[in-house]
C-alpha positions in Angstrom: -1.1 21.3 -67.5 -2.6 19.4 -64.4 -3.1 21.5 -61.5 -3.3 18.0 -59.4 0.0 17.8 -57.2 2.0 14.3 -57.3 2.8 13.8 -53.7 6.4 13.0 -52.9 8.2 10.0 -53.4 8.9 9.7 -49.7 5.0 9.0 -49.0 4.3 6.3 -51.5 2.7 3.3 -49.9 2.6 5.5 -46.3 -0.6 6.4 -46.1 1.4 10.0 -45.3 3.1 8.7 -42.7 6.8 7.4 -42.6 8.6 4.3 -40.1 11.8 6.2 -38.8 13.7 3.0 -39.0 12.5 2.2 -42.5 13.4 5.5 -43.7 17.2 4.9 -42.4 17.2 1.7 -44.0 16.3 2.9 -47.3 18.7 6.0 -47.2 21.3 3.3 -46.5 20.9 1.0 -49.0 20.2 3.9 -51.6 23.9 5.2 -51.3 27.0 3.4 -52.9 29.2 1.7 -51.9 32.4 3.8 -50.5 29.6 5.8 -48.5 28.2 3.0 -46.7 30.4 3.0 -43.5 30.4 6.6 -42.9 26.4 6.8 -43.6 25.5 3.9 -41.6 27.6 5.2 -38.2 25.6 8.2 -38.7 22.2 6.8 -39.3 23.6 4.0 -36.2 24.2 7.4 -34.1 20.5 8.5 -35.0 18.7 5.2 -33.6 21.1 4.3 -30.8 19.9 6.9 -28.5 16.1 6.0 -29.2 16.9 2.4 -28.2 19.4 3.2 -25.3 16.3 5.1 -23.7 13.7 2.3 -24.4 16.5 -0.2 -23.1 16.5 2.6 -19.9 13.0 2.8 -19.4 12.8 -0.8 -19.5 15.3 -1.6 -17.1 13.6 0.9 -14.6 10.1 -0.4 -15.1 11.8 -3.4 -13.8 13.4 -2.7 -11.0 9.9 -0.9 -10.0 8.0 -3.5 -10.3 10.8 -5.8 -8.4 10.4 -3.0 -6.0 6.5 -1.9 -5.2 5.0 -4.0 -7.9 3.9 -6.8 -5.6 3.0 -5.1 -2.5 -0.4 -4.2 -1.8 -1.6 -3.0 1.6 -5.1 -5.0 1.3 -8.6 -3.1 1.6 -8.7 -3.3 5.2 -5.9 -1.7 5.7 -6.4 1.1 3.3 -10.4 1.4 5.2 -8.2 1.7 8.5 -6.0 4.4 7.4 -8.4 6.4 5.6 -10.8 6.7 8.9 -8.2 6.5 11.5 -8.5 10.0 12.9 -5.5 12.9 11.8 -3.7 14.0 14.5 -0.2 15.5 14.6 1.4 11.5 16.0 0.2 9.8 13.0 1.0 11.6 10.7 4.6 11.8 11.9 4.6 8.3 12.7 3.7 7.6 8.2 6.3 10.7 7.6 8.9 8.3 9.1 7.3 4.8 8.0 7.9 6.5 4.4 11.5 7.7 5.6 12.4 3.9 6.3 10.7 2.5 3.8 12.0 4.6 1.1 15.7 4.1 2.8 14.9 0.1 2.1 13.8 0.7 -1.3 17.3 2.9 -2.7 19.1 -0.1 -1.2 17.4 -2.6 -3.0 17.7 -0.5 -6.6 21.3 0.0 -5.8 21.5 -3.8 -5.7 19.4 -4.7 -8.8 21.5 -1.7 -10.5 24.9 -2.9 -9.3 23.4 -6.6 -10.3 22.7 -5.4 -13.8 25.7 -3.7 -14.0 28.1 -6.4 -13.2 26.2 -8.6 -15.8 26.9 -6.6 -18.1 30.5 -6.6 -17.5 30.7 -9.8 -17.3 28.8 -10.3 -21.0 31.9 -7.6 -22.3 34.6 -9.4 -21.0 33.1 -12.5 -22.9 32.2 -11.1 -25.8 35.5 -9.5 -26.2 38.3 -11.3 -28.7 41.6 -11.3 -27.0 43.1 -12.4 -30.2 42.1 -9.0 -32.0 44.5 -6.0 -30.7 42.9 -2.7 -31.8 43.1 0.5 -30.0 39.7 1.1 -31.2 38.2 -1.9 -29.6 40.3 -0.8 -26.2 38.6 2.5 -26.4 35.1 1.4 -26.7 35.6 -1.0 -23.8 37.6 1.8 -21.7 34.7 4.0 -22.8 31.9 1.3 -21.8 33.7 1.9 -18.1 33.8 5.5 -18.1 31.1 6.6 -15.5 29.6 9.4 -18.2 28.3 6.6 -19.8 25.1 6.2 -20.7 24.8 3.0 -19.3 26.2 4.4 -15.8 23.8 7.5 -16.4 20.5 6.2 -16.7 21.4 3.8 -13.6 21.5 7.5 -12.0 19.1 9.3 -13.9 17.1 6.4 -12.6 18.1 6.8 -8.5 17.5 10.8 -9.2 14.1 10.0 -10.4 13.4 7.8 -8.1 14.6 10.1 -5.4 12.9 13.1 -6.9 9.0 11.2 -6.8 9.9 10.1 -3.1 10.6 14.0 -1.2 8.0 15.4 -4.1 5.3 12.7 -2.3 6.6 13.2 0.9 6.6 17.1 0.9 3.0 17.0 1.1 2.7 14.6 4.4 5.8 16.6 6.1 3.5 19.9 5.0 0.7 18.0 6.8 2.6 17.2 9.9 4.0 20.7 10.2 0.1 22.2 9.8 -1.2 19.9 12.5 1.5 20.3 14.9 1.2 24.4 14.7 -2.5 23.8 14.8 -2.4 21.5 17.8 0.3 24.1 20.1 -2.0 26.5 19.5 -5.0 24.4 20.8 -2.7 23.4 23.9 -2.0 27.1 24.6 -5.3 28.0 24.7 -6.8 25.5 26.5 -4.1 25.8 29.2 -4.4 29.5 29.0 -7.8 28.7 30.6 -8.5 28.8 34.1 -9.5 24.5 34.9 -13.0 24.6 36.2 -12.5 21.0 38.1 -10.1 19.1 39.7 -10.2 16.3 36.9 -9.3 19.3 34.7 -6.5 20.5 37.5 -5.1 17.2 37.2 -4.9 16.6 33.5 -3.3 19.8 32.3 -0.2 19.6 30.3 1.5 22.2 31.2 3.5 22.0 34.2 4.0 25.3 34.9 0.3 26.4 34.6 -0.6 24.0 37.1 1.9 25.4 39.1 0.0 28.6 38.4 -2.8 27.3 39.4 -2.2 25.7 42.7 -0.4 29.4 43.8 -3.7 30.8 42.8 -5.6 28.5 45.2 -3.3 28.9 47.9 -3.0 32.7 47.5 -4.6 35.5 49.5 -7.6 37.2 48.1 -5.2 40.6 46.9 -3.0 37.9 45.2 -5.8 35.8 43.5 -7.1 39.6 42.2 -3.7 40.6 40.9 -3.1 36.8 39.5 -7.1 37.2 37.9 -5.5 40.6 35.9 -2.6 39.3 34.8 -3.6 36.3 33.3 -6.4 36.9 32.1 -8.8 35.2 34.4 -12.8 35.9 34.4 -14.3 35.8 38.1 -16.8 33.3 36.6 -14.0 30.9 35.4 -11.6 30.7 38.9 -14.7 30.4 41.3 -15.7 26.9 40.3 -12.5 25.2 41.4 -11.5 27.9 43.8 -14.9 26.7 46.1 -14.4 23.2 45.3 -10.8 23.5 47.1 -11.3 26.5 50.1 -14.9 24.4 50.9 -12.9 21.1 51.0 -10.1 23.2 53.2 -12.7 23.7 55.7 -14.0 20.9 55.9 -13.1 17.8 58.5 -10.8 15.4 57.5 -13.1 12.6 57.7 -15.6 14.5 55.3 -13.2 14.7 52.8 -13.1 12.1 49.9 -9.7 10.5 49.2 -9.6 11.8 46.1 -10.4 15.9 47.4 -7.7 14.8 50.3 -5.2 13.5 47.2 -6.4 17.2 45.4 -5.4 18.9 48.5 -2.2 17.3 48.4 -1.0 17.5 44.5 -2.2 21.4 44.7 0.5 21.4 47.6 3.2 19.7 46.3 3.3 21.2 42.8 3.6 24.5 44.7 6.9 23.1 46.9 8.4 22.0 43.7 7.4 25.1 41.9 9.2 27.2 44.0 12.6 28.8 43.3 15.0 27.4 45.5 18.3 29.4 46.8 21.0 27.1 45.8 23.1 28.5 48.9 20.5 27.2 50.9 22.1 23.9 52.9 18.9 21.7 53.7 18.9 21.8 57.9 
């Protein structure tokens, strides 16, 4: 008796392996004849779905490449956008470059999509014999219409996809923007929060109402600047600076004064008039 085992039939000639497709054909043809219909729908049911994908895929590959395929922002631009420095604005303005871009790009699938599809309506309307009347040949085509088919569901299996990669790339960049813009507040809050220690400082703050604060401060008493000092925070070392710059200027003669300390003397003025709250009772005389 040989202890050697006979490999089976199925791997002759295979090298161990075996072709799907070959495998069907040879299952086929091995059955008779009455059996031949019934085992060829099912062996037809097997394989269709493989090749509906593949058809799928390709059609999608495709419209891709009709899509992004030829558009390439050139090395200089990709050198620009890599060292162009990250603020909060740029990044918001890609977020909504992206936004309309990606708009553009479902409009132009939905066409090649629709395109395809209407071809392919077109190639079943001639394909069809009107001389045959069967009502299975009426329910494949009503079928072929139906929008659970697979033809109709890959075309949005496809726009899901597509839809999917887009927010999944973009939820990065809107993270981004999000980080930057918290990070930049908090940056705008404390540098307002600080007392401006010249008048180029005074003049570029931000914050309207801390400039209001501000000019108060230089116009108040000495009790006021104290109390203002404690409730804001203020270091003696941080007011004095501006706080001599403007009472030595408001001493000082009018032709001493530079036009830009005489336009200082003015702005600190006037955003204290328009910070003021206002009766609304009050009729202006």
């Amino acid at each position: 008796m040989s202890s050697i085992r006979h490999p089976r039939h199925n791997y002759r000639k295979t090298n161990g392996f075996i072709d799907p497709t070959a495998q069907e054909i040879s299952e086929v043809a091995a059955i008779s004849a009455p059996q031949v219909a019934s085992t060829a729908q099912s062996a037809a049911e097997k394989t269709h779905p493989g090749i509906r994908d593949l058809v799928s895929v390709h059609r999608a590959t495709e419209d891709m490449l009709e899509i992004k395929g030829s558009y390439f922002p050139g090395l200089e631009a990709m050198q620009d956008f890599v060292e162009k420095p990250e603020s909060y604005e740029s990044v918001r303005a890609h977020v909504k470059q992206l936004e309309t871009q990606h708009e553009q790009e479902v409009a132009q699938l939905l066409d090649l999509q629709t395109r395809d599809y209407l071809l392919s309506r077109v190639d079943a309307y001639h394909t069809a014999d009107s001389g045959v009347d069967l009502p299975e040949v009426d329910m494949l085509l009503d079928f072929q219409t139906h929008p659970g088919t697979p033809e109709l569901s890959a075309m949005e299996s496809e726009y899901e996809t597509y839809r999917y990669l887009h927010l999944r790339a973009l939820a990065g960049w809107t993270k981004r923007r999000d980080e930057l813009r918290t990070k930049e507040d908090s940056e705008r809050k404390e540098r307002d929060a600080r007392f401006p220690q010249s008048i180029a400082e005074f003049n570029t703050l931000s914050s309207k109402d801390v400039q209001v604060r501000v000019a108060r401060f230089l116009l108040a008493t000495s009790a006021e600047k104290e109390r203002m000092c404690g409730q804001f925070g203020w270091a003696y070392r941080q007011v004095k600076p501006l706080e001599g710059d403007f009472e030595r200027n408001a001493d000082a003669d009018a032709d001493a004064l530079s036009e830009f300390n005489v336009v200082f003397q003015a702005d600190v003025r006037r955003c204290v008039r328009e910070g003021e709250a206002r009766d609304p009772r009050r009729t202006t005389s």
